[in-house]
C-alpha positions as CSV (number, residue, x, y, z in Angstrom):
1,X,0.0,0.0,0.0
2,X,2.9,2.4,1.0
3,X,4.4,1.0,-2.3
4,X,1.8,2.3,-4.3
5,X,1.1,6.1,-2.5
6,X,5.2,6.1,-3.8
7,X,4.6,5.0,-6.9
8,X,2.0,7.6,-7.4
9,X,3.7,10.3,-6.0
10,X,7.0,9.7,-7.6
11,X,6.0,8.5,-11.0
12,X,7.1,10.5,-14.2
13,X,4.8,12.1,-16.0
14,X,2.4,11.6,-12.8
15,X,-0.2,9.2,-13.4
16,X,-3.8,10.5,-14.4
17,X,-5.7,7.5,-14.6
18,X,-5.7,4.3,-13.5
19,X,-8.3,1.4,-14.8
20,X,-8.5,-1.4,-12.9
21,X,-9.2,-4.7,-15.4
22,X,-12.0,-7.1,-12.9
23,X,-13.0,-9.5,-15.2
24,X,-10.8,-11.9,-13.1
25,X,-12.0,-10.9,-9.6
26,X,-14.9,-14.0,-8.6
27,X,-14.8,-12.7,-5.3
28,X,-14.2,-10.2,-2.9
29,X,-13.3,-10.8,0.4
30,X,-13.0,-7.9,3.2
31,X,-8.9,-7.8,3.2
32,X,-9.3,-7.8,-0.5
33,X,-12.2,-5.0,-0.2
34,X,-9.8,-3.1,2.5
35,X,-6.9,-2.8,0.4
36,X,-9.0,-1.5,-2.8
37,X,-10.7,0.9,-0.6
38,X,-7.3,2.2,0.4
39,X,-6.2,2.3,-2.6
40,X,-8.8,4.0,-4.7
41,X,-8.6,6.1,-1.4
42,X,-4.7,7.1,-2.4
43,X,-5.4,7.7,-5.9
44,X,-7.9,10.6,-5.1
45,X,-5.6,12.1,-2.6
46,X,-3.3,12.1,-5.3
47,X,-5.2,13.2,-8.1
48,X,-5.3,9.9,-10.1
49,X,-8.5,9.0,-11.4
50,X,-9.8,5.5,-11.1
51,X,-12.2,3.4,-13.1
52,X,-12.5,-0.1,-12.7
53,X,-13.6,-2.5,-16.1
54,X,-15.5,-5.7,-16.6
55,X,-16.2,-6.1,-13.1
56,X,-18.6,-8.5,-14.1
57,X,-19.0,-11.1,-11.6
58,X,-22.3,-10.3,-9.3
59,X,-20.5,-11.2,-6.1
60,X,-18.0,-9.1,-6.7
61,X,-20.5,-6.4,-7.9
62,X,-22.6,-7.0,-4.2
63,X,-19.1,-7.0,-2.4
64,X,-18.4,-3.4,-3.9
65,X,-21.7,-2.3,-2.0
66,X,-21.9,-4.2,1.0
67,X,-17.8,-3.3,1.8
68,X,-18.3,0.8,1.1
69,X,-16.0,0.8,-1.8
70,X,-18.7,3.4,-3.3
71,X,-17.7,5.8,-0.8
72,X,-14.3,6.1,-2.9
73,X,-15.1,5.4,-6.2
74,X,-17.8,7.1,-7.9
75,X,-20.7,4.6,-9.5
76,X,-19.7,5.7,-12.7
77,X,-16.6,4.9,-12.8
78,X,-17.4,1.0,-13.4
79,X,-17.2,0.4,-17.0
80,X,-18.2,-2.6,-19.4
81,X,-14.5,-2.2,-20.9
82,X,-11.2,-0.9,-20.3
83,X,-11.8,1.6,-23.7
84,X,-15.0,2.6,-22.6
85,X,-13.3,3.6,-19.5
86,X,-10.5,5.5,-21.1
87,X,-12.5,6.9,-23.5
88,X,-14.8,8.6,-21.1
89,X,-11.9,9.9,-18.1
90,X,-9.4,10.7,-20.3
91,X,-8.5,14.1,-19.1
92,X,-10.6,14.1,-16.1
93,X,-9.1,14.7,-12.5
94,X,-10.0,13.2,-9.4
């Protein structure tokens, strides 16, 4: 986690967006849900934006509300693909 508040921070050019490919994610358990809070957490402290793509498994979907992540990462920011998602921050801040 410290790893990646340095990455962001020292990165050059600074990173504006970050997309976050889910397709693979079945599951997510609270540890798992902790550390993506967190991090989505950094990235706005540090302007990145975040999106996160093909999050497509429903109990990963439920896990995203019942955890809070929504509390860090706007709604629409979940995208059917990693284009899409590009396509429509591009240019935005967090």
């Amino acid at each position: 986690r410290a790893d990646m508040q340095q990455l962001l921070q020292n990165s050059t050019p600074a990173p504006h967006l970050l997309v976050l490919e889910a397709n693979s994610i079945p599951e997510i358990d609270f540890t798992a849900a902790q550390t993506l809070h967190e991090l989505f957490k950094i990235c706005a402290d540090t302007g990145v934006t975040v999106a996160v793509a093909r999050l497509e498994s429903l109990r990963a979907q439920a896990a995203f509300e019942r955890f809070g992540i929504y509390e860090v990462l706007p709604r629409d920011h979940i995208f059917h693909s990693v284009h899409e998602a590009i396509t429509a921050l591009r240019g935005k801040r967090a």
